[in-house]
PQR file of N, CA, C, O and H, with PARSE charges and radii, in Angstrom:
ATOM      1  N   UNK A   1    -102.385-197.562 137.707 -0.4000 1.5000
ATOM      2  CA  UNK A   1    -102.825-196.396 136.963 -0.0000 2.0000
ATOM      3  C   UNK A   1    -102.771-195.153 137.844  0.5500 1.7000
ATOM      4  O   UNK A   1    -102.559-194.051 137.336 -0.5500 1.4000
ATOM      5  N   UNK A   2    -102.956-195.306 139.139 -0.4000 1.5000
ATOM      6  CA  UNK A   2    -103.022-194.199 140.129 -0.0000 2.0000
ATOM      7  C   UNK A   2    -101.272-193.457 140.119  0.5500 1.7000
ATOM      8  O   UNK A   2    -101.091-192.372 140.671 -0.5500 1.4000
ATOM      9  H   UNK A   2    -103.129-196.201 139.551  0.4000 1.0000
ATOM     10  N   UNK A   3    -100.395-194.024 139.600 -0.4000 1.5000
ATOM     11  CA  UNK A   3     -99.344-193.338 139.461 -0.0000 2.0000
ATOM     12  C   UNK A   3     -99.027-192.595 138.447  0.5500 1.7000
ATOM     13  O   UNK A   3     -98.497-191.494 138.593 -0.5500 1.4000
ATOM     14  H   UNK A   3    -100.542-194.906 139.152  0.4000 1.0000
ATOM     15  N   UNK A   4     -99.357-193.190 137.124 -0.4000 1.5000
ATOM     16  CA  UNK A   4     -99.807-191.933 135.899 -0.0000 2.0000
ATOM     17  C   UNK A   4    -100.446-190.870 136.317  0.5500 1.7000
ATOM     18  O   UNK A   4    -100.009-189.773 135.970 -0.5500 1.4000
ATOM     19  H   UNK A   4     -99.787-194.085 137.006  0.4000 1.0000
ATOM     20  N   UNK A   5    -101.704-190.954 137.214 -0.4000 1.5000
ATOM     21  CA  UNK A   5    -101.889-190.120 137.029 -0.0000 2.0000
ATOM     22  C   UNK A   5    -101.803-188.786 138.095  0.5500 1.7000
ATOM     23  O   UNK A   5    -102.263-187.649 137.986 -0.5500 1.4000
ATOM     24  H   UNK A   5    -102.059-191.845 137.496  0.4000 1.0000
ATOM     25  N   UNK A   6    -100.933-189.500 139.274 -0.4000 1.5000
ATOM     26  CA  UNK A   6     -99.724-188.638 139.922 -0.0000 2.0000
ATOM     27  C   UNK A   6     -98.735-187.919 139.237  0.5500 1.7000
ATOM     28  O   UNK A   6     -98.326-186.775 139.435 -0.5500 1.4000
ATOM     29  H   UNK A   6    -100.560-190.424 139.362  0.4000 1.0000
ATOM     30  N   UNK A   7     -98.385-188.819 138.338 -0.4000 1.5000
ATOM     31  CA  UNK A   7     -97.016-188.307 137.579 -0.0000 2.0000
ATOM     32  C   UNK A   7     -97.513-187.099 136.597  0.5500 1.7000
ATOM     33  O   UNK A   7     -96.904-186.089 136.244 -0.5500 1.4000
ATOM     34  H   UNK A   7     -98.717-189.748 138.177  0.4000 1.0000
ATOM     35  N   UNK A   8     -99.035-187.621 136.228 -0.4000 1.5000
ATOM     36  CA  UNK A   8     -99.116-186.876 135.090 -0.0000 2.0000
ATOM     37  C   UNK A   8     -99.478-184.859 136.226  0.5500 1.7000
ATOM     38  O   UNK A   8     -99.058-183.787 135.789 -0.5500 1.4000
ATOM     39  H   UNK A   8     -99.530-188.441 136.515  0.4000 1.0000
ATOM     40  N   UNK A   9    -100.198-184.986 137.416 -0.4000 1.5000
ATOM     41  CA  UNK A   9    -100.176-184.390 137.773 -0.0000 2.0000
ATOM     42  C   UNK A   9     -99.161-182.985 138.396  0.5500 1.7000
ATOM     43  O   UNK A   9     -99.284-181.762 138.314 -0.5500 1.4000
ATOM     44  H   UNK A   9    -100.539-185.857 137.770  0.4000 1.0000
ATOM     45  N   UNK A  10     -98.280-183.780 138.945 -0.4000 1.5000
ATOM     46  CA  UNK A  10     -96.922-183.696 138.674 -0.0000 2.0000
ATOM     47  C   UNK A  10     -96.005-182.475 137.649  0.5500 1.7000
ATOM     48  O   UNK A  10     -95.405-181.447 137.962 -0.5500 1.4000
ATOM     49  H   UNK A  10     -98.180-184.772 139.011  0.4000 1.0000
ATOM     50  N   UNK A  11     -96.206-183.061 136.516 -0.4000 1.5000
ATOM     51  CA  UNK A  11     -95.974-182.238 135.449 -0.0000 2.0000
ATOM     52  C   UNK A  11     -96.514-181.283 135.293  0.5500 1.7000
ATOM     53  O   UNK A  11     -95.853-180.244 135.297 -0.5500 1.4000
ATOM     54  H   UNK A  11     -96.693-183.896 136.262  0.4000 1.0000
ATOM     55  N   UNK A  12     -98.121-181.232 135.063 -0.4000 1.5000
ATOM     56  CA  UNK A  12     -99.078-180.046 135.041 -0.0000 2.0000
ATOM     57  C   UNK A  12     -98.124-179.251 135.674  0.5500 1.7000
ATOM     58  O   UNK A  12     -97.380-178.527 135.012 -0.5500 1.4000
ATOM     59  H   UNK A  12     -98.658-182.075 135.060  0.4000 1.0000
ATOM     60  N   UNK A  13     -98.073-179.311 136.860 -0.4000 1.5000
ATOM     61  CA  UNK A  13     -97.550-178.385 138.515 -0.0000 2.0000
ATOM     62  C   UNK A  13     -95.563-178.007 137.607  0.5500 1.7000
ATOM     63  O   UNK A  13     -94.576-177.320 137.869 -0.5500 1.4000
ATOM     64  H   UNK A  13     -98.678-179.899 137.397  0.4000 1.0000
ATOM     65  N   UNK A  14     -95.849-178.645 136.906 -0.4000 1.5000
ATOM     66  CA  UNK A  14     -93.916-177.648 136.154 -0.0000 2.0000
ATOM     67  C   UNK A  14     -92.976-179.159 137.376  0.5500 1.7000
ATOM     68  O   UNK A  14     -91.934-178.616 137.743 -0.5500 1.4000
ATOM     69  H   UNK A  14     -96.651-179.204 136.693  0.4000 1.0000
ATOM     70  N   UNK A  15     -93.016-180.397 137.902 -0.4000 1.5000
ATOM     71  CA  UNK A  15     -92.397-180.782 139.041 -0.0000 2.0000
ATOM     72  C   UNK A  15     -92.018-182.415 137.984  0.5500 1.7000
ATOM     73  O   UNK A  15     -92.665-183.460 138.062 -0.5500 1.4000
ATOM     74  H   UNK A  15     -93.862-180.838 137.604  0.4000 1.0000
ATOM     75  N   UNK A  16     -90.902-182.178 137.143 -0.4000 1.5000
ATOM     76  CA  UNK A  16     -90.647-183.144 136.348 -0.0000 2.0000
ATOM     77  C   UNK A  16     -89.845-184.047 136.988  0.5500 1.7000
ATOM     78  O   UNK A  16     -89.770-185.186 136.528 -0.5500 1.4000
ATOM     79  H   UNK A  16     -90.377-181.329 137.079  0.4000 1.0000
ATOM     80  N   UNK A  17     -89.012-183.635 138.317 -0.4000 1.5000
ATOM     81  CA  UNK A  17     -87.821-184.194 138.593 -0.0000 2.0000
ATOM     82  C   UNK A  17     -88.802-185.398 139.511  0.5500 1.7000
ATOM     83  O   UNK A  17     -88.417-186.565 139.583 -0.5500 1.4000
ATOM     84  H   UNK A  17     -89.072-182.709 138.691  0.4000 1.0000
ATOM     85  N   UNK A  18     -89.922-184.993 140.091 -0.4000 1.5000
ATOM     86  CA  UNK A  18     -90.624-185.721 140.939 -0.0000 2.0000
ATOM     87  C   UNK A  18     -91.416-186.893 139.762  0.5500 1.7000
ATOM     88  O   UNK A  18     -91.284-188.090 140.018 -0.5500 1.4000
ATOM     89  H   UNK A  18     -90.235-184.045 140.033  0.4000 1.0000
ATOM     90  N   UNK A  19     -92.033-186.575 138.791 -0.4000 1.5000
ATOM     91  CA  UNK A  19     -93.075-187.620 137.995 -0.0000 2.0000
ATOM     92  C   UNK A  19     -91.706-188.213 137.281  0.5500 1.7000
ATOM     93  O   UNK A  19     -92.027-189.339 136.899 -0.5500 1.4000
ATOM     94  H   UNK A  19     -92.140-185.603 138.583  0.4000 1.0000
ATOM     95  N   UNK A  20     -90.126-187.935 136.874 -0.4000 1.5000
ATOM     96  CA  UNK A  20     -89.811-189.316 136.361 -0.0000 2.0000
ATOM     97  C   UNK A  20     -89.332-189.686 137.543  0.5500 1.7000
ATOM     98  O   UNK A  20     -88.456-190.518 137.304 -0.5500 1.4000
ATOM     99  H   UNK A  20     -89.865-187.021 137.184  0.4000 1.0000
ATOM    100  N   UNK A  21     -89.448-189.489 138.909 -0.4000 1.5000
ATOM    101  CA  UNK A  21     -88.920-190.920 139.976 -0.0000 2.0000
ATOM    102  C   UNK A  21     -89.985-192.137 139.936  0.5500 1.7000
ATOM    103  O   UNK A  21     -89.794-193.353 139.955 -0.5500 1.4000
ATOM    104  H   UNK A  21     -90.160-188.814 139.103  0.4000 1.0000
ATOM    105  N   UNK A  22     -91.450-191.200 139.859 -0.4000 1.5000
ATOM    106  CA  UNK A  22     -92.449-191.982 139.710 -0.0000 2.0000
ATOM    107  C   UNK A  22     -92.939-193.015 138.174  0.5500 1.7000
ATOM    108  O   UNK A  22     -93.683-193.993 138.092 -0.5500 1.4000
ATOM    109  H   UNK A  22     -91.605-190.212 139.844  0.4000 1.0000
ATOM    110  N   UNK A  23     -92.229-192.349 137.228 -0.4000 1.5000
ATOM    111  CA  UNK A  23     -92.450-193.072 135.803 -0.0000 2.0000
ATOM    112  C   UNK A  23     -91.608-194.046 136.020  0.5500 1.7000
ATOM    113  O   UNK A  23     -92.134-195.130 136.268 -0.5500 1.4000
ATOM    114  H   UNK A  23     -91.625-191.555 137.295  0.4000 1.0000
ATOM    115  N   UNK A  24     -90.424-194.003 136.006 -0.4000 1.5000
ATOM    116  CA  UNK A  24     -88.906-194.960 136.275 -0.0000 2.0000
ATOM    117  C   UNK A  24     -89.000-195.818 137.464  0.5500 1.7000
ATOM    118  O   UNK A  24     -87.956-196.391 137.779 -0.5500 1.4000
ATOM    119  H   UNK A  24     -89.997-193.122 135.805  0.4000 1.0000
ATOM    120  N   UNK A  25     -90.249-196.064 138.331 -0.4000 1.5000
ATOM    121  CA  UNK A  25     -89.841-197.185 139.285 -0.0000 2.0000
ATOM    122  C   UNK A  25     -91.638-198.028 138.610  0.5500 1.7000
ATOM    123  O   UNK A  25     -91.872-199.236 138.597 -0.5500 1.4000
ATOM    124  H   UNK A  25     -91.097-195.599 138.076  0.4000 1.0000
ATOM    125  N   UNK A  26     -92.603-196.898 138.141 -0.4000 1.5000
ATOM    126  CA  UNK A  26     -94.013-197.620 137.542 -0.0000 2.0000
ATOM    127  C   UNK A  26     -93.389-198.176 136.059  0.5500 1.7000
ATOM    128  O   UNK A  26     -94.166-199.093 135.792 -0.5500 1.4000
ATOM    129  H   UNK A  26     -92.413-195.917 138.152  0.4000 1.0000
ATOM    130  N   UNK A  27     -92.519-198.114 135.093 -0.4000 1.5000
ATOM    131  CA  UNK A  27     -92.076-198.696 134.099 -0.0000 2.0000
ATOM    132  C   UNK A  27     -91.022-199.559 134.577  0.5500 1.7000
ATOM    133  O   UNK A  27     -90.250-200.105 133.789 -0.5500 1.4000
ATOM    134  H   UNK A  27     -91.888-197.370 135.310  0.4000 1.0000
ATOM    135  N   UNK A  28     -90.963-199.685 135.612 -0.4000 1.5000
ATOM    136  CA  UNK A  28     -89.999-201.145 135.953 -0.0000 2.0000
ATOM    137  C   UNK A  28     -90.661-202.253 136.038  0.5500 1.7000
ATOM    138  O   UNK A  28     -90.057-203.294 135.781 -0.5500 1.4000
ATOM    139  H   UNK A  28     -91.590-199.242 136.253  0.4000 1.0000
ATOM    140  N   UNK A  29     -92.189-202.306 136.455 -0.4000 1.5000
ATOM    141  CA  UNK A  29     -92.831-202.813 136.591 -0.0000 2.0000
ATOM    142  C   UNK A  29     -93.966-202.994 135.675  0.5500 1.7000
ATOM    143  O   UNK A  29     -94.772-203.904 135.869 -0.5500 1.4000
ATOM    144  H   UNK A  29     -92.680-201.461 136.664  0.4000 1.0000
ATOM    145  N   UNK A  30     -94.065-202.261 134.788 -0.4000 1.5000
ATOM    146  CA  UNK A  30     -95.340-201.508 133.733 -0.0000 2.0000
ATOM    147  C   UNK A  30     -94.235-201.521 132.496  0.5500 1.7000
ATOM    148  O   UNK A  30     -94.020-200.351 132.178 -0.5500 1.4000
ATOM    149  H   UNK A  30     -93.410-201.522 134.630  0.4000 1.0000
ATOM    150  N   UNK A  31     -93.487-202.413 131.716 -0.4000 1.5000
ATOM    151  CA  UNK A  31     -92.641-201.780 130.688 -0.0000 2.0000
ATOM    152  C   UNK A  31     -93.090-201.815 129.190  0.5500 1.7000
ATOM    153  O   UNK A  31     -92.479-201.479 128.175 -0.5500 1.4000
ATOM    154  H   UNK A  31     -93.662-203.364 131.974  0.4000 1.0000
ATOM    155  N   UNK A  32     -94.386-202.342 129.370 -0.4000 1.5000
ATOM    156  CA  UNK A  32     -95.403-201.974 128.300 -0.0000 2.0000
ATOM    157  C   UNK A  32     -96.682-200.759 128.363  0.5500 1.7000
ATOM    158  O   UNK A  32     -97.535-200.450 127.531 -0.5500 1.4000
ATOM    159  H   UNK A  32     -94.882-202.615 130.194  0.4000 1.0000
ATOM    160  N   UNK A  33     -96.528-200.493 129.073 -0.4000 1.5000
ATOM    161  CA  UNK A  33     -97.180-199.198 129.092 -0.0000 2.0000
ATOM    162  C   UNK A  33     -97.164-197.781 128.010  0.5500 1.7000
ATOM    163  O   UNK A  33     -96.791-196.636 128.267 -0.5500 1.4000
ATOM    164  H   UNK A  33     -95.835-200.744 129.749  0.4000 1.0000
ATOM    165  N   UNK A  34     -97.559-198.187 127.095 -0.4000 1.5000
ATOM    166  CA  UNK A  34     -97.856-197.004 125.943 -0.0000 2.0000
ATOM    167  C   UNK A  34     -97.899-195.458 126.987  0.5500 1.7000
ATOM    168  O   UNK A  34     -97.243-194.425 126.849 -0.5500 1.4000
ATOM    169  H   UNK A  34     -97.862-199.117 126.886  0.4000 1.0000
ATOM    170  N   UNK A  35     -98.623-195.710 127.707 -0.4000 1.5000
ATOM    171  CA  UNK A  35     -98.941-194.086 128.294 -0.0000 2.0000
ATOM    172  C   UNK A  35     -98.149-193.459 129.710  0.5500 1.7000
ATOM    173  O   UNK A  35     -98.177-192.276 130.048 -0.5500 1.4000
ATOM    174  H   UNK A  35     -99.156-196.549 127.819  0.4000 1.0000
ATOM    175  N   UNK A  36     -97.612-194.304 130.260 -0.4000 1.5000
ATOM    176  CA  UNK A  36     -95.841-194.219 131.124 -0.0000 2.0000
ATOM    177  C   UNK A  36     -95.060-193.885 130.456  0.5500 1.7000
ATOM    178  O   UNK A  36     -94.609-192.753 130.630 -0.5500 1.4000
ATOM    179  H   UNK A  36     -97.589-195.265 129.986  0.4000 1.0000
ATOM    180  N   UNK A  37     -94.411-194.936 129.111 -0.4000 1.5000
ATOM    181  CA  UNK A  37     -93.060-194.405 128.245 -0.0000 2.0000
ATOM    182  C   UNK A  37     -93.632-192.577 128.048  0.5500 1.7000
ATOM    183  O   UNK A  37     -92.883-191.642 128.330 -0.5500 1.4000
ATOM    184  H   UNK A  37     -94.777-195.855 128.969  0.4000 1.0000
ATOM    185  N   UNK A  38     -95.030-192.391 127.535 -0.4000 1.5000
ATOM    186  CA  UNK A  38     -95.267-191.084 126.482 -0.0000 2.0000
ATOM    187  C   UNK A  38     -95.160-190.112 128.302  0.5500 1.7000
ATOM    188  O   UNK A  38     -94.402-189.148 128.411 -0.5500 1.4000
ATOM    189  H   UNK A  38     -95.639-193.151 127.306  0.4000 1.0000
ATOM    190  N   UNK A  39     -95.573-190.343 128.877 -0.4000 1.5000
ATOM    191  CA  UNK A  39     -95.300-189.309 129.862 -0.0000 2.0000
ATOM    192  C   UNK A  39     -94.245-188.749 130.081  0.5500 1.7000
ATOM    193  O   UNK A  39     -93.965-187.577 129.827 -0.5500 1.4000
ATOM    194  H   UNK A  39     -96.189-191.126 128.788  0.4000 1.0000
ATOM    195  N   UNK A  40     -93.184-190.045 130.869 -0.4000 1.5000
ATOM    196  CA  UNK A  40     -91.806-189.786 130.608 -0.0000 2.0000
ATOM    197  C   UNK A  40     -90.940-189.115 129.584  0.5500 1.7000
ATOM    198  O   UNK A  40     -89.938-188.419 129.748 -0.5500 1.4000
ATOM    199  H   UNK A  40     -93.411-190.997 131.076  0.4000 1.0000
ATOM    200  N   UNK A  41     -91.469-189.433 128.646 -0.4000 1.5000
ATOM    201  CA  UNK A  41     -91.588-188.756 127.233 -0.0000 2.0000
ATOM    202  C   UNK A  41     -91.606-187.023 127.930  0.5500 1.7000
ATOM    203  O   UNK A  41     -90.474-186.540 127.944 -0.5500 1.4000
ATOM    204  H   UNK A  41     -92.283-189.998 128.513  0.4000 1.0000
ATOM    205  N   UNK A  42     -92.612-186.172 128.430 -0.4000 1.5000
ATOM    206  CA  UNK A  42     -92.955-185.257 128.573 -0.0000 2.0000
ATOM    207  C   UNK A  42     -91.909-184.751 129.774  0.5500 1.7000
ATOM    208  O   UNK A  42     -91.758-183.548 129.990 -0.5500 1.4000
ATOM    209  H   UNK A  42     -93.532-186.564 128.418  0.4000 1.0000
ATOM    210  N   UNK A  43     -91.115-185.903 130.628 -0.4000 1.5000
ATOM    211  CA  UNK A  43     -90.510-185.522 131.751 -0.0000 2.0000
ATOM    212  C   UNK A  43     -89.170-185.144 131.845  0.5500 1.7000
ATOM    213  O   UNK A  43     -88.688-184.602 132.839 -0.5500 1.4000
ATOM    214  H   UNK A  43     -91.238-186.879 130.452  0.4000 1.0000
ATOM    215  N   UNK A  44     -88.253-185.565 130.306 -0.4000 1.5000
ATOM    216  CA  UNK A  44     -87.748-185.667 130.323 -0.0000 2.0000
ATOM    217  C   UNK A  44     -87.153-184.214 129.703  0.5500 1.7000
ATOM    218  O   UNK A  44     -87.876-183.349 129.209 -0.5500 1.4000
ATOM    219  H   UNK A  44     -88.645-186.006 129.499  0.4000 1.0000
ATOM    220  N   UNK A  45     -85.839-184.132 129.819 -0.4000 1.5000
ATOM    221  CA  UNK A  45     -85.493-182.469 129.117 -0.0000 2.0000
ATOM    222  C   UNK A  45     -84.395-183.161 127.842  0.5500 1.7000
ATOM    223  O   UNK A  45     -84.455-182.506 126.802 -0.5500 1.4000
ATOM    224  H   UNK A  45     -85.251-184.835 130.221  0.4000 1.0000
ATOM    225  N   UNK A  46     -83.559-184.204 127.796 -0.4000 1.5000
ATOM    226  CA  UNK A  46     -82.427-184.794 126.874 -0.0000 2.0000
ATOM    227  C   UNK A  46     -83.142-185.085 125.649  0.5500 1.7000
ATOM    228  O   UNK A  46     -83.624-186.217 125.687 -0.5500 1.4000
ATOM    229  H   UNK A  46     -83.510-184.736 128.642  0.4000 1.0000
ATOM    230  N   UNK A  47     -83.364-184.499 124.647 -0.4000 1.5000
ATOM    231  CA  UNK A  47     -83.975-184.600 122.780 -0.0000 2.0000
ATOM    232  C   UNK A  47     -84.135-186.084 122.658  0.5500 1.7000
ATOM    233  O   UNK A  47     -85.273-186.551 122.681 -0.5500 1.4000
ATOM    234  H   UNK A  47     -82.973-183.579 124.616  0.4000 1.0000
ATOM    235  N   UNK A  48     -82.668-187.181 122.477 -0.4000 1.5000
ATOM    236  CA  UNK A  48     -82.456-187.982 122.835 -0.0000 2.0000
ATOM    237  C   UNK A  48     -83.270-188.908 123.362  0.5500 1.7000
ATOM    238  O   UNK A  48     -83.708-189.896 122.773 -0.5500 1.4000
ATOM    239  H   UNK A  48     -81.743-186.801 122.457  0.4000 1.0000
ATOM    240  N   UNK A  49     -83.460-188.611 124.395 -0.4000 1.5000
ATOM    241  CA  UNK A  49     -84.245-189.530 125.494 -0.0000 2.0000
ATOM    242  C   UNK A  49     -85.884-189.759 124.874  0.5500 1.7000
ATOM    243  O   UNK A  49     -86.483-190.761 124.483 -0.5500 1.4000
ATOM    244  H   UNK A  49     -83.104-187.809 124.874  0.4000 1.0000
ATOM    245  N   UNK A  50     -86.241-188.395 124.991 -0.4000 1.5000
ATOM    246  CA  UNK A  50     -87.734-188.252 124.505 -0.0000 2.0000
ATOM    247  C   UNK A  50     -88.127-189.044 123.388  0.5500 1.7000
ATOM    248  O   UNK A  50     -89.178-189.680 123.302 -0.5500 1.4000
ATOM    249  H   UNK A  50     -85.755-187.581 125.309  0.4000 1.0000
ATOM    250  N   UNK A  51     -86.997-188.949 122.329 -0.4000 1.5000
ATOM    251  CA  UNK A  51     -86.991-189.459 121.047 -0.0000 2.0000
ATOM    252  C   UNK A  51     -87.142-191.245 121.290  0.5500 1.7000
ATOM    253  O   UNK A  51     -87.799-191.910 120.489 -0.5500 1.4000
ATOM    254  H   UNK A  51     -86.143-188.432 122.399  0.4000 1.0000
ATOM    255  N   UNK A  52     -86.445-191.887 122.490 -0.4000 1.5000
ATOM    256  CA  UNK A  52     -86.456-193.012 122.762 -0.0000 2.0000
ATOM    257  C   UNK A  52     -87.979-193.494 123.312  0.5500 1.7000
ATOM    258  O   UNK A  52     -88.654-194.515 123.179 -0.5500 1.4000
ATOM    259  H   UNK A  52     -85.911-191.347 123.141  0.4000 1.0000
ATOM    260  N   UNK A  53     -88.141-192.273 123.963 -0.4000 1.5000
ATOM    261  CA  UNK A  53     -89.388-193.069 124.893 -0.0000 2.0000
ATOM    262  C   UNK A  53     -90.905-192.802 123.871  0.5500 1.7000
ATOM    263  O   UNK A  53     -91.939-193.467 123.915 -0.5500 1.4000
ATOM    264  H   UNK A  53     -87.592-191.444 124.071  0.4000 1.0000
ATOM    265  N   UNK A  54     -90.589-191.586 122.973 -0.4000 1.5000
ATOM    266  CA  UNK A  54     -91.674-191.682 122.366 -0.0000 2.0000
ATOM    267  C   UNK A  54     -91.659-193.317 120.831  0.5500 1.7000
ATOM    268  O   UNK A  54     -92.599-193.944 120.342 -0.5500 1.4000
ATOM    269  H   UNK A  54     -89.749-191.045 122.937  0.4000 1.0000
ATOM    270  N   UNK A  55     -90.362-193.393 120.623 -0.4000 1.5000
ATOM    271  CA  UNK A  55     -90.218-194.864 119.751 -0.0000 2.0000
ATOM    272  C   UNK A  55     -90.838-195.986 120.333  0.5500 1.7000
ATOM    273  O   UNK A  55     -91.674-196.660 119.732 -0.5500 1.4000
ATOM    274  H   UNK A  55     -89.599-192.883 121.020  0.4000 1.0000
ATOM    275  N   UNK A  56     -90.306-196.299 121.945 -0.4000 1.5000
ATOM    276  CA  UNK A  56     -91.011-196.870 122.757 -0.0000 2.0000
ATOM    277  C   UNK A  56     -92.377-196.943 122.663  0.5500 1.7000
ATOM    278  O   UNK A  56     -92.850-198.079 122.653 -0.5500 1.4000
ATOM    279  H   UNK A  56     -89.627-195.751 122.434  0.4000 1.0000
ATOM    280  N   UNK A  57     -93.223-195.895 122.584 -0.4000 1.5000
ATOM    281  CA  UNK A  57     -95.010-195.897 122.309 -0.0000 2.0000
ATOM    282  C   UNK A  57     -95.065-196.372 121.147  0.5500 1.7000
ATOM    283  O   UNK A  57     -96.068-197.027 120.863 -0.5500 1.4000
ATOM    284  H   UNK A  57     -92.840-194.972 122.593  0.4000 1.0000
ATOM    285  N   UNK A  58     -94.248-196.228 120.362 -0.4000 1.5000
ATOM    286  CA  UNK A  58     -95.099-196.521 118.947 -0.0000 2.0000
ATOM    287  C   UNK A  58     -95.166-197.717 118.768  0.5500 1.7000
ATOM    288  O   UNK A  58     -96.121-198.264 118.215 -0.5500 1.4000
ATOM    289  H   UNK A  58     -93.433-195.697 120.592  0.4000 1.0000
ATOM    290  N   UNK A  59     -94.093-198.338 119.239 -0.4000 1.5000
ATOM    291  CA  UNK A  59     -93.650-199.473 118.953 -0.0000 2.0000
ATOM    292  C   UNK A  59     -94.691-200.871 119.890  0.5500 1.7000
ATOM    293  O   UNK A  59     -94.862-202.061 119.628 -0.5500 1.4000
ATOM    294  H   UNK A  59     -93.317-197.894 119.688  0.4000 1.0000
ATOM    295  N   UNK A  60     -95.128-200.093 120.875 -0.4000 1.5000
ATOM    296  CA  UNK A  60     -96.314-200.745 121.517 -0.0000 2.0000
ATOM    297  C   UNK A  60     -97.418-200.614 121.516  0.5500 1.7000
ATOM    298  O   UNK A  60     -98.311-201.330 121.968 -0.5500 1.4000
ATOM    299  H   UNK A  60     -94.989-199.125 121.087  0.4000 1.0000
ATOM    300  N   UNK A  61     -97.446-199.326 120.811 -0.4000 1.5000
ATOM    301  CA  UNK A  61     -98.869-198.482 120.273 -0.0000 2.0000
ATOM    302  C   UNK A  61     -98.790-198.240 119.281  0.5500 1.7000
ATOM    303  O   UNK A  61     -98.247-197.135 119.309 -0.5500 1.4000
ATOM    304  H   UNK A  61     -96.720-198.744 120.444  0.4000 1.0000
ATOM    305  N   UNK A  62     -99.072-198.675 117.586 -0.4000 1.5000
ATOM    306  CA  UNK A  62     -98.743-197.995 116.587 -0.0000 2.0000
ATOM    307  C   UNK A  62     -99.561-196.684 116.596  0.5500 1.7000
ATOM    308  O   UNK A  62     -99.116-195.702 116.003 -0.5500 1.4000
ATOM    309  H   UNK A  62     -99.513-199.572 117.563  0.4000 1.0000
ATOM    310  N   UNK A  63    -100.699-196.639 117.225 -0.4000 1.5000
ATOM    311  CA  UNK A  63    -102.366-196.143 117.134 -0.0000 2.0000
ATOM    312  C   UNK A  63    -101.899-194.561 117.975  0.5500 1.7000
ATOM    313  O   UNK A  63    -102.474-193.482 117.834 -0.5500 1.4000
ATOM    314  H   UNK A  63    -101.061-197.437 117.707  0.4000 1.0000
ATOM    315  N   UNK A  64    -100.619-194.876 118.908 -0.4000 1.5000
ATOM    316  CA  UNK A  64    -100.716-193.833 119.945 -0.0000 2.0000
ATOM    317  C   UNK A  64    -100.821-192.300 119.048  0.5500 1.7000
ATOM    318  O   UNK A  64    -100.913-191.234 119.656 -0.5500 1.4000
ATOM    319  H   UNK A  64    -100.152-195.753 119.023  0.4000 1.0000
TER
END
């Protein structure tokens, strides 16, 4: 959890390129993580992508 909430820190600070090195090696390991995919979600800039990782939450979170 201490890396969410690096990553999530991260972002706050505008430093996206840094929280997805940290989402993408904690979801290698974490690939159920409702609240990793939705971050990454936030890290990402490709429509695309976001669109994937937020399907990803739902799909493990209907609730998210």
């Amino acid at each position: 959890m201490e890396e969410l909430q690096k990553a999530a820190e991260l972002l706050r600070a505008g430093r996206s390129n840094e929280a997805r090195g940290i989402l993408a090696s904690y979801l290698k390991q974490n690939p159920a993580s409702d609240n990793g995919w939705y971050l990454l979600s936030l890290a990402l800039t490709d429509p695309q992508q976001q669109r994937d990782c937020l399907q990803r939450v739902l799909k493990i979170n209907p609730a998210h």
